[in-house]
PASEBA-1860 file (N, C-alpha, C; in nm, 3 decimals):
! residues 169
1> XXXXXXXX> 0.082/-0.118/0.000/0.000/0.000/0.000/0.088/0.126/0.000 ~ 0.185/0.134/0.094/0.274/0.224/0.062/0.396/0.242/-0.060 ~ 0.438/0.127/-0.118/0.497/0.147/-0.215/0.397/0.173/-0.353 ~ 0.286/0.168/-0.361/0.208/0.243/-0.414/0.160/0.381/-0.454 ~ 0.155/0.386/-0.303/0.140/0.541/-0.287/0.298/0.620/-0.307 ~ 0.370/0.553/-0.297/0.528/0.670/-0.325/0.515/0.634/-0.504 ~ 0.513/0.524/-0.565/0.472/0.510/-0.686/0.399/0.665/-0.769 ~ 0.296/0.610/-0.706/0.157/0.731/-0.732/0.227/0.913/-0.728
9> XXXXXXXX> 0.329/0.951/-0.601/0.343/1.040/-0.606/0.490/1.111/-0.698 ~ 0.553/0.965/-0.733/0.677/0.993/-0.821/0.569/0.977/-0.994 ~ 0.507/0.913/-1.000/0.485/0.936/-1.163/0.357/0.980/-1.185 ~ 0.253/0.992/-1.121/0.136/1.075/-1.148/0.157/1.238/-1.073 ~ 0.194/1.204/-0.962/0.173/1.378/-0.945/0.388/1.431/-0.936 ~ 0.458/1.338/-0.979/0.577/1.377/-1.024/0.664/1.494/-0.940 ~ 0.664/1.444/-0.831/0.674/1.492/-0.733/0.896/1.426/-0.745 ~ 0.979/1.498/-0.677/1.105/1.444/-0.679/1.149/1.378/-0.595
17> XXXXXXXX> 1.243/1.293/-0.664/1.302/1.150/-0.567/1.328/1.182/-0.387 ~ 1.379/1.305/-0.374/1.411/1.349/-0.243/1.237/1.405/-0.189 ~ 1.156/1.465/-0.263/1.013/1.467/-0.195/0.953/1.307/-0.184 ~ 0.959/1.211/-0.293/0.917/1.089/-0.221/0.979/1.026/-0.134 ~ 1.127/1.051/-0.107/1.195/0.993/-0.013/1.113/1.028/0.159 ~ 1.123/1.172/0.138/1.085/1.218/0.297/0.930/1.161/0.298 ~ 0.806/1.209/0.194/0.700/1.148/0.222/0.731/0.940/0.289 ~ 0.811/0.845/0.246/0.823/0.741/0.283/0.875/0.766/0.401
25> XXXXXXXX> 0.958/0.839/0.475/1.000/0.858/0.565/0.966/0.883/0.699 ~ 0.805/0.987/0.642/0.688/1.039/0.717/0.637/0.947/0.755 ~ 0.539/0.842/0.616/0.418/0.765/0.638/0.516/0.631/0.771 ~ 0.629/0.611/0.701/0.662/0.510/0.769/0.728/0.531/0.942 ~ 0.755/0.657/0.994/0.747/0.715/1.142/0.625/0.664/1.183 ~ 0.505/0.732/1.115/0.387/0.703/1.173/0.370/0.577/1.175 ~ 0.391/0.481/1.104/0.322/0.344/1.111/0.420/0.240/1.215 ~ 0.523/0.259/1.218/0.627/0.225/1.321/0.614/0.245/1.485
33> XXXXXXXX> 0.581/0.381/1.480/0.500/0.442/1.617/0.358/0.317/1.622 ~ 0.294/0.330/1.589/0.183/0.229/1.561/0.194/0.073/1.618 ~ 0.325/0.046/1.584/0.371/-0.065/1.620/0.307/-0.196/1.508 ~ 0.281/-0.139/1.397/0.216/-0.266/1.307/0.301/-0.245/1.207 ~ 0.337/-0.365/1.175/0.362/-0.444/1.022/0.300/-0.314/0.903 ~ 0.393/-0.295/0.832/0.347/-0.233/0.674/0.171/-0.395/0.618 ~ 0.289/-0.522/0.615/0.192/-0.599/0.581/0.021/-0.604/0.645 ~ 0.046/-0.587/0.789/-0.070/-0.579/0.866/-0.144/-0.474/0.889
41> XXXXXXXX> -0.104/-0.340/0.841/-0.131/-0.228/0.825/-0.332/-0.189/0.778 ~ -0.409/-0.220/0.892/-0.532/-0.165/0.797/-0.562/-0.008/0.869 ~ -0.592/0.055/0.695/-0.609/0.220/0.764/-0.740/0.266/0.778 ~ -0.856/0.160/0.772/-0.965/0.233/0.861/-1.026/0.200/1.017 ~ -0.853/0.122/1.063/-0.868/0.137/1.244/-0.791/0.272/1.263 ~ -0.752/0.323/1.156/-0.698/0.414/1.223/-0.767/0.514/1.248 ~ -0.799/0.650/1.362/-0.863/0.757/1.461/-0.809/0.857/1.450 ~ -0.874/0.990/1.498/-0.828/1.113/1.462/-0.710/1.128/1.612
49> XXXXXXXX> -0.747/1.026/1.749/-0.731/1.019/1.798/-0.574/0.986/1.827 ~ -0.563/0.882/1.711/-0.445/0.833/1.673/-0.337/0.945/1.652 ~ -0.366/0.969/1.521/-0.298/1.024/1.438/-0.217/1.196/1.618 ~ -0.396/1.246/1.645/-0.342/1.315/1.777/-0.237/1.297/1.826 ~ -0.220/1.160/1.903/-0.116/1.133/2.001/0.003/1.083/1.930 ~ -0.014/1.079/1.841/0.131/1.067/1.724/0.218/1.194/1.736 ~ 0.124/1.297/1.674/0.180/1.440/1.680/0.240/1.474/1.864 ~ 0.133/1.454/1.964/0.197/1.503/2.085/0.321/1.390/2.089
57> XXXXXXXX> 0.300/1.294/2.104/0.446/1.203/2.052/0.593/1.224/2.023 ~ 0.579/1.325/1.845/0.681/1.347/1.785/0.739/1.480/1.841 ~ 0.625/1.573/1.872/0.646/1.715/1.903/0.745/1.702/2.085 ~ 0.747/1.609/2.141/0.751/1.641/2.282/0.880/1.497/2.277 ~ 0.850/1.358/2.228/1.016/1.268/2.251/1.110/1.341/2.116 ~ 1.060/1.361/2.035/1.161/1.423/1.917/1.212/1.596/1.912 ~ 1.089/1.656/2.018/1.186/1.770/1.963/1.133/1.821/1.869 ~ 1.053/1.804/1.799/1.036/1.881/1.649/0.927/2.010/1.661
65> XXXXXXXX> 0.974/2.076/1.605/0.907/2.241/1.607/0.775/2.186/1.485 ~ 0.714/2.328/1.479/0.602/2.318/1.456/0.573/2.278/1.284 ~ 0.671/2.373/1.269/0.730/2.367/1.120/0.759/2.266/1.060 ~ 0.848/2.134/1.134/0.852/2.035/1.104/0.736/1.888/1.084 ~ 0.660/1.942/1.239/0.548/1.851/1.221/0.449/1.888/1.140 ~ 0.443/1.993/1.088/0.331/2.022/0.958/0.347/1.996/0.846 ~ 0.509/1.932/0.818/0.542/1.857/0.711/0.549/1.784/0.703 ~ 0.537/1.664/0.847/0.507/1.587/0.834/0.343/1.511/0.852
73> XXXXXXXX> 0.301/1.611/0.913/0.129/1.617/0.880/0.104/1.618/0.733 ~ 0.176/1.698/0.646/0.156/1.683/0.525/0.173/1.583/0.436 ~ 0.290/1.519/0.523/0.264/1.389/0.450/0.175/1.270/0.480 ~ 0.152/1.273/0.573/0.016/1.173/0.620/-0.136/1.214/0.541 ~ -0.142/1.341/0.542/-0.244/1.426/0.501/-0.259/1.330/0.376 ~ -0.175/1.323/0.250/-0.170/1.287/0.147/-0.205/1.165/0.158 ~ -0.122/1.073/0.209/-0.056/0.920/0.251/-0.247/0.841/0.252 ~ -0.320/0.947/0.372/-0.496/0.924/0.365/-0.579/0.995/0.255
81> XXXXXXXX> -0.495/1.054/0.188/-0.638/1.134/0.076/-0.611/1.057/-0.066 ~ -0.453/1.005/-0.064/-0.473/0.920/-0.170/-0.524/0.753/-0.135 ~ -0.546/0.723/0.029/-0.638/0.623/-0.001/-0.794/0.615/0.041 ~ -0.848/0.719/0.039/-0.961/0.779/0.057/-0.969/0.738/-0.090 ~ -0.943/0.798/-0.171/-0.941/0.827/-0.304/-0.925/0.687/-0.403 ~ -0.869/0.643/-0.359/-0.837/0.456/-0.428/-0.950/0.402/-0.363 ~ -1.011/0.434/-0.240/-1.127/0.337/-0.207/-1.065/0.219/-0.077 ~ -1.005/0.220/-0.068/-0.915/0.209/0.048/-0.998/0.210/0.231
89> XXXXXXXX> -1.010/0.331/0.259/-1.076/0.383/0.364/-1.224/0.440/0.332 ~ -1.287/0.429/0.421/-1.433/0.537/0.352/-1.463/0.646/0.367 ~ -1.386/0.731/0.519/-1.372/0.863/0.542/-1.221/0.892/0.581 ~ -1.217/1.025/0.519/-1.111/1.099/0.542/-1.057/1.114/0.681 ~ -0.943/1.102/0.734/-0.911/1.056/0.858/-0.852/1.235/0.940 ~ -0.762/1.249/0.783/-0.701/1.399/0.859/-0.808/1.493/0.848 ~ -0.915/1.511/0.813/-0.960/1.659/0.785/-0.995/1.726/0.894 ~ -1.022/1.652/1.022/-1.024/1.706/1.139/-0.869/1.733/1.219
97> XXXXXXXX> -0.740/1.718/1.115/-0.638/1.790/1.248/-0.593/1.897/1.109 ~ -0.562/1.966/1.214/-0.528/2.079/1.169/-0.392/2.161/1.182 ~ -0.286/2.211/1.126/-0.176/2.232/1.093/-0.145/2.312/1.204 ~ -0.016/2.312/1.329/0.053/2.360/1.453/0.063/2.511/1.384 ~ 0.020/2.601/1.512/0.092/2.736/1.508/0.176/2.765/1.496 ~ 0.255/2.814/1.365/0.387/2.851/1.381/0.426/3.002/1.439 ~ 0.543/3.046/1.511/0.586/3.186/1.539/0.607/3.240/1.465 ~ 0.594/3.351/1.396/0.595/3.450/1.295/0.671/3.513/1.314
105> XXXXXXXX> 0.803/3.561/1.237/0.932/3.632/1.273/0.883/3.785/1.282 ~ 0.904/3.835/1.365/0.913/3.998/1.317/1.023/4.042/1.224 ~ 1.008/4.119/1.192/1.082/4.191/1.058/1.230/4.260/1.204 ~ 1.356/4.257/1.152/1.433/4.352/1.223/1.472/4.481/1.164 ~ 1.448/4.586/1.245/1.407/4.693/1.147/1.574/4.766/1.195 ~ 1.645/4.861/1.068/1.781/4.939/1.139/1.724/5.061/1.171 ~ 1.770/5.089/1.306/1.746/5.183/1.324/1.791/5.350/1.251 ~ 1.736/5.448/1.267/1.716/5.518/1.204/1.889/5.616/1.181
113> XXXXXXXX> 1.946/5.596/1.297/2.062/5.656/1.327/2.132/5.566/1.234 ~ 2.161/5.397/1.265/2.204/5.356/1.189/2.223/5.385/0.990 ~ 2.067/5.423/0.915/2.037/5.369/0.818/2.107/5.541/0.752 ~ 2.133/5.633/0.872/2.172/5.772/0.833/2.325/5.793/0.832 ~ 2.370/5.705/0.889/2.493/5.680/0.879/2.536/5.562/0.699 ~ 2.435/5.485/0.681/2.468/5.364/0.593/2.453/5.523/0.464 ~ 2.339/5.595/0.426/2.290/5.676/0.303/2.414/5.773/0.335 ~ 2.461/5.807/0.421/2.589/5.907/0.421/2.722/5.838/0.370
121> XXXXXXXX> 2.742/5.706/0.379/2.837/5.644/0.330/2.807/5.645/0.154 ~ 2.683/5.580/0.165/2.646/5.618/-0.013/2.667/5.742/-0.084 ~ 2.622/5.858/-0.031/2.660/5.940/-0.079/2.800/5.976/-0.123 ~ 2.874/5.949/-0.036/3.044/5.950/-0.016/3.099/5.896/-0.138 ~ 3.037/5.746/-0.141/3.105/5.678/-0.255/3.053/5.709/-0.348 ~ 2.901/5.772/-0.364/2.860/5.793/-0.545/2.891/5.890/-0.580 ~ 3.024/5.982/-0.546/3.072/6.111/-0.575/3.224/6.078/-0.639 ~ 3.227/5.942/-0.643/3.349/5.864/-0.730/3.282/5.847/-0.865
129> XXXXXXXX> 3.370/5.838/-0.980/3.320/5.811/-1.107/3.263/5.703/-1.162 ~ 3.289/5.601/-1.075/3.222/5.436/-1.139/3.101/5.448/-1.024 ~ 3.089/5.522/-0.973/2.967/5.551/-0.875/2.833/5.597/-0.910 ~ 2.872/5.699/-0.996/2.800/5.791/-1.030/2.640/5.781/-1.071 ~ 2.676/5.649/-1.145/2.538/5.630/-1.250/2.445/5.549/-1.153 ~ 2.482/5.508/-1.024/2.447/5.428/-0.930/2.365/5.508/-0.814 ~ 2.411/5.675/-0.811/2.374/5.719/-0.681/2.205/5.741/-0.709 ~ 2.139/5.817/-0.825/2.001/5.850/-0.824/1.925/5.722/-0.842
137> XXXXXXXX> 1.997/5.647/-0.876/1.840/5.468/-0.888/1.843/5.458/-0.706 ~ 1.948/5.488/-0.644/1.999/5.442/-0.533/1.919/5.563/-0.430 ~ 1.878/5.684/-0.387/1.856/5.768/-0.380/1.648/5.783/-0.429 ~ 1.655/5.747/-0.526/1.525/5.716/-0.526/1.480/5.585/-0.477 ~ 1.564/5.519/-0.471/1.487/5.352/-0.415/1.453/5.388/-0.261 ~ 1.560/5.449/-0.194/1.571/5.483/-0.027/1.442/5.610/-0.043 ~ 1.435/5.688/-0.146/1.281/5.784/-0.072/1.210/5.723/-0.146 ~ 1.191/5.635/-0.245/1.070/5.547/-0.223/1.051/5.443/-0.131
145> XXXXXXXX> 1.120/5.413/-0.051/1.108/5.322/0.072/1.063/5.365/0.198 ~ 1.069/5.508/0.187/1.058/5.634/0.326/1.145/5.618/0.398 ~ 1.304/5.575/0.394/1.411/5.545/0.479/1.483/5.718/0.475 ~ 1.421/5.794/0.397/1.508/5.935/0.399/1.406/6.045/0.359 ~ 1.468/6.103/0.396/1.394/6.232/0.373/1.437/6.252/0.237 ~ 1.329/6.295/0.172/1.337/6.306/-0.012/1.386/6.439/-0.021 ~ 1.478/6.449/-0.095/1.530/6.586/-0.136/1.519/6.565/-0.286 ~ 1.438/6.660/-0.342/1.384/6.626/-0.493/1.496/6.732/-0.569
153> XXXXXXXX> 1.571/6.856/-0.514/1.640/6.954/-0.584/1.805/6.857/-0.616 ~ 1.839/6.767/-0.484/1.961/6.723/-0.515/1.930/6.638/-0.624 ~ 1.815/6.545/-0.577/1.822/6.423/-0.658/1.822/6.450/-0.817 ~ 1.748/6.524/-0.861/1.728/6.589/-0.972/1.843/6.692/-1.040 ~ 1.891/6.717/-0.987/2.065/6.810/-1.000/2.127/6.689/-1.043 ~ 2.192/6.584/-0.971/2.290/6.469/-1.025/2.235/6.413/-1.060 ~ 2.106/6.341/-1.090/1.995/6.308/-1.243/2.084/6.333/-1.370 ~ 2.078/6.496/-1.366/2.100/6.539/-1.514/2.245/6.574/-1.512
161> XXXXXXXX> 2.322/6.599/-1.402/2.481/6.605/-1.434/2.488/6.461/-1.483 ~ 2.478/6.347/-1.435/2.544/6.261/-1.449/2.526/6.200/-1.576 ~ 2.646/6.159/-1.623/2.609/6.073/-1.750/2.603/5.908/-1.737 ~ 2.471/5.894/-1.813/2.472/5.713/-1.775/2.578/5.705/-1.868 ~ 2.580/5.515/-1.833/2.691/5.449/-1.924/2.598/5.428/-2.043 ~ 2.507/5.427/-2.078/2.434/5.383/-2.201/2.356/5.546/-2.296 ~ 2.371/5.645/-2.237/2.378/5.814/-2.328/2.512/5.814/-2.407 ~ 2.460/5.847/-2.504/2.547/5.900/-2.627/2.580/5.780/-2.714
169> X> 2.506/5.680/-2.683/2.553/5.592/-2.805/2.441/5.584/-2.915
END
């Protein structure tokens, strides 16, 4: 049943050797935990209940963050919808668990002193000649970002002094 299903996901939905590897890797954690035989394996004793204490299981003797067990939820997820789908089981087993909260990074923002010190260094260097054609894309990207205060008289002054590398040909 399972070499089927890795079958199924390498040449119908063509999925890559290293994605069917970990999906076999998944289904077969879970069924090991289980303590049954691949051969003895029937999947409509299996419970939402089950599958539950699998996850508190992996999350708490293994260690694994949230991130991890939702990939491997994902592969079980499949592992039952493609035998839902073959006729296999008669109801869908995962649709009642639902994917771990992950922590959401905050953004690290530079501070403002910092980012006035970084546009003062820019300036410095785009007053060199291989610089030049670099400072106004550079200058407008930072006041279209709102990281500076827009000065439209400079920006527009070395605009038109400067010569790109691609004028005059």
């Amino acid at each position: 049943m399972l070499q089927e299903f890795l079958q199924y996901l390498a040449t119908v939905r063509r999925f890559s050797p290293l994605t069917v590897q970990n999906y076999r890797r998944d289904v077969t954690n879970f069924l090991e935990w289980l303590d049954v035989p691949e051969a003895d394996f029937d999947p409509r004793r299996i419970t939402v209940e089950d599958v539950r204490e699998w996850i508190v299981h992996r999350t708490e003797t293994k260690h694994l963050g949230a991130a991890s067990m939702n990939r491997e939820l994902s592969s079980l997820r499949s592992f039952f919808r493609y035998l839902h789908r073959t006729g296999r089981i008669d109801k869908e087993v995962m649709y009642r668990i639902h994917a771990l909260k992950t922590s959401r990074r905050i953004p690290a923002f530079v501070p403002s002193t910092r980012m006035e010190g970084i546009l003062d260094e820019l300036d410095r260097e785009s007053e060199s000649p291989e610089f030049a054609h670099r400072s106004p894309v550079l200058q407008l990207r930072t006041a279209a970002c709102g990281t500076r205060r827009y000065r439209p008289r400079r920006f527009l002054g070395r605009l038109y002094r400067t010569q790109s590398p691609w004028q005059g040909r």
